[in-house]
DRENTI-401071 format. One line per field, with one value per residue (C-alpha): residue in three letters; x, y, z. Coordinates in steps of 0.25 Angstrom, whole numbers. Example, Ala and Ser with C-alpha at 12.3 -4.5 7.8 and 13.67 -1.06 7.14 Angstrom:
# DRENTI-401071
code = (ALA, SER)
x = (49, 55)
y = (-18, -4)
z = (31, 29)
This chain:
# DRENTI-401071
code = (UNK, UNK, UNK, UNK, UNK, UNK, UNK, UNK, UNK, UNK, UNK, UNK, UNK, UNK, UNK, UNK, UNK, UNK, UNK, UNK, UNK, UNK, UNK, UNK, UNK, UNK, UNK, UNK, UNK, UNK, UNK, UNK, UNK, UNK, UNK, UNK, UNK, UNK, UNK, UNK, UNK, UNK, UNK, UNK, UNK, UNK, UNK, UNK, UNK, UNK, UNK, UNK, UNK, UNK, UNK, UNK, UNK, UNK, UNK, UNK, UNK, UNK, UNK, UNK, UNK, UNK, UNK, UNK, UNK, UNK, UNK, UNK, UNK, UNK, UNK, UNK, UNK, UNK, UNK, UNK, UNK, UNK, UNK, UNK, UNK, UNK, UNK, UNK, UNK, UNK, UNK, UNK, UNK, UNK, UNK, UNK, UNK, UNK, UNK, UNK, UNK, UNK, UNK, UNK, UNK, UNK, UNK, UNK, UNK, UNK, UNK, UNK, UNK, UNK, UNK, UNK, UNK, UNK, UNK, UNK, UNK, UNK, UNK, UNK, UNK, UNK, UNK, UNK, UNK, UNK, UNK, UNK, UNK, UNK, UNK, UNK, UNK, UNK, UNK, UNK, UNK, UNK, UNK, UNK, UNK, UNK, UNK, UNK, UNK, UNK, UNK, UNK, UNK, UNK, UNK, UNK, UNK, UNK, UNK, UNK, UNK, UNK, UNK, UNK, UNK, UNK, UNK, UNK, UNK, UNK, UNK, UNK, UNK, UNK, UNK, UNK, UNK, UNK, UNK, UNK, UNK, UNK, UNK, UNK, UNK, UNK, UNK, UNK, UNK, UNK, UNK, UNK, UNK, UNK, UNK, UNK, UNK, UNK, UNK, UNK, UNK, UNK, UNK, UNK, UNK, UNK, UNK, UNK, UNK, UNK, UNK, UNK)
x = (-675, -669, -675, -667, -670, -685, -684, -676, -685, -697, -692, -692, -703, -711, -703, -708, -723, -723, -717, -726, -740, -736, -733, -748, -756, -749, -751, -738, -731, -721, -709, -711, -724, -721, -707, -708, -722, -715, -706, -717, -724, -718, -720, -722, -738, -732, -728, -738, -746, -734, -738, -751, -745, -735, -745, -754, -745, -750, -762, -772, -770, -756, -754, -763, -757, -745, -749, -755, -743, -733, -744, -744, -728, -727, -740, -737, -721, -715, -727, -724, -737, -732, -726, -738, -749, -740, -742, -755, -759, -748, -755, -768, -767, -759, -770, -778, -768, -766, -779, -781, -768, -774, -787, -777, -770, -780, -770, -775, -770, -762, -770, -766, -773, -771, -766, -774, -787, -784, -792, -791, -780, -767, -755, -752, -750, -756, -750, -737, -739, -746, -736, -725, -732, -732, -721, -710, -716, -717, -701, -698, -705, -698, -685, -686, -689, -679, -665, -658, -652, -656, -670, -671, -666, -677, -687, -684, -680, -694, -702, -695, -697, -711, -716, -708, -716, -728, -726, -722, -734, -741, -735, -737, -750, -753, -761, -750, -740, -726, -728, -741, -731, -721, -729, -736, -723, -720, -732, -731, -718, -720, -732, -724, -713, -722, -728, -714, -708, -722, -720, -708, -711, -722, -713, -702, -713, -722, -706, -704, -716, -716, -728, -738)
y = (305, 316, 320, 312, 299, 300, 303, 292, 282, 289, 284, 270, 271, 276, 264, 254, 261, 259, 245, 240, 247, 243, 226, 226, 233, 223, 211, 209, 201, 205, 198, 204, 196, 183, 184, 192, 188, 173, 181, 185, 171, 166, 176, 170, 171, 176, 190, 192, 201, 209, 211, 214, 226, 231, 230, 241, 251, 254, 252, 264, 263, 261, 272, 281, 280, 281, 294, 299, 299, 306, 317, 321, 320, 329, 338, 339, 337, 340, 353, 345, 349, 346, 333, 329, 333, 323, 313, 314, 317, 306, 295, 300, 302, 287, 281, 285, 282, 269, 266, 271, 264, 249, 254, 257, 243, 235, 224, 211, 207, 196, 183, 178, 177, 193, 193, 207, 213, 221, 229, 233, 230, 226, 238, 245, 241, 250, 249, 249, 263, 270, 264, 270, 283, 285, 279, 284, 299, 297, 294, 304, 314, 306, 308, 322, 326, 319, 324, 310, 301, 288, 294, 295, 280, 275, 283, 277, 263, 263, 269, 259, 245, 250, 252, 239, 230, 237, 232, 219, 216, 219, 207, 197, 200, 195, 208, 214, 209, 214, 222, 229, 233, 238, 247, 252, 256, 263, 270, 275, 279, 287, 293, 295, 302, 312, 318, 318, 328, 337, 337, 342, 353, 358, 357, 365, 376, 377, 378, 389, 394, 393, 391, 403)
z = (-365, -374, -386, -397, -388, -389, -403, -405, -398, -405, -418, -413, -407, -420, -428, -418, -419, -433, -433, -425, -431, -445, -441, -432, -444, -454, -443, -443, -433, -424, -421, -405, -404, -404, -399, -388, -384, -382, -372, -364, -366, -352, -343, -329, -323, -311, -319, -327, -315, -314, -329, -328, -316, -326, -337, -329, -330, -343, -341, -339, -323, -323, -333, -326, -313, -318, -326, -315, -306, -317, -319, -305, -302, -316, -310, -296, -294, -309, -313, -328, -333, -348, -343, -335, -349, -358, -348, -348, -361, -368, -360, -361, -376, -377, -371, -384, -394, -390, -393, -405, -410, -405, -412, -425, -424, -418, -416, -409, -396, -392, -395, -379, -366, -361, -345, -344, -348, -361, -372, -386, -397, -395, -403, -397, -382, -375, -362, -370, -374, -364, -355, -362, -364, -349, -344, -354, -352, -337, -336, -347, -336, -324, -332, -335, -322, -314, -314, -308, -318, -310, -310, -324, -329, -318, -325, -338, -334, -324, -337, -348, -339, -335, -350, -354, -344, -348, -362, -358, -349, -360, -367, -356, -353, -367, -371, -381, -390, -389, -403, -395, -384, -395, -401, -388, -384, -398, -399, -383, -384, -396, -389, -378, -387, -394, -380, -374, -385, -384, -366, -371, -381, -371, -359, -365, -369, -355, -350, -358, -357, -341, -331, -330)
């Protein structure tokens, strides 16, 4: 993704950010909630284990695995050190800011019977966020480094319906309402964003600069 496309996207992001923040610290309601929480009302009980699966993936076992495997392909086969320290200190960093933006918000969870364990406030999901965190930086790194055309739309197509049933899930499994999920999102891919464009400063300078 160039440049002007991730500034583009950053600007919605921030709108959707803001949007949401504002409507949950006036307790307002959101249109989504009712709507598209009726959508999900149906599911069949034979999915909701598959759910609970794609769920874990942005969890902190599924993240870390996930995390893990990226940061020894960018050690080992790639030698992208800067690539490999924004992965690991977005994440890490995320996994903290998350919690203090719950801790800011302190918004309610949904009033219904939760199909998981689950902790803490409800904005922003959580899982919504780190998940997009990892996995939008994961296949902007898959994309960079691959030089095939097919390779690259598998990369985004894999990363974009992975972050979308995580969010989902969330919604199913009656821990989040779709707002949450909305905002986790925002605030991930902002997050996301922002380290991006500093792997790429610092990238362009330890190039320049050139090994020792």
């Amino acid at each position: 993704m160039k440049n002007k496309s991730l500034v583009v996207f950053l600007i919605i992001a921030i709108f959707i950010a803001l949007f949401t923040s504002i409507k949950v610290i006036l307790h307002s309601a959101f249109w989504m909630d009712t709507n598209v929480t009726g959508w999900f009302a149906h599911v069949p009980s034979n999915v909701i284990p598959f759910f609970i699966q794609v769920s874990e993936l942005g969890d902190k076992i599924g993240i870390g695995i996930v995390a893990l495997i990226m940061l020894v392909w960018l050690l080992l086969k790639r030698r992208n050190y800067p690539g490999a320290a924004m992965l690991a200190l977005s994440l890490a960093l995320a996994n903290e800011v998350y919690k203090i933006l719950k801790d800011l918000f302190v918004r309610p969870r949904p009033d219904l019977k939760y199909l998981v364990p689950v902790e803490g406030y409800s904005f922003p999901s959580g899982h919504a966020m780190l998940g997009i965190v990892l996995y939008f930086t994961s296949a902007y790194l898959l994309i960079e480094a691959s030089k095939s055309k097919a390779a690259k739309w598998l990369f985004s197509i894999l990363a974009s319906v992975v972050i979308l049933l995580i969010g989902i899930s969330r919604i199913i499994l009656h821990v989040h309402y779709p707002s949450d999920v909305f905002g986790g999102y925002a605030f991930g891919f902002i997050w996301a964003v922002i380290w991006i464009f500093l792997y790429k400063y610092f990238k362009q300078k330890f190039t320049k600069r050139g090994p020792n």
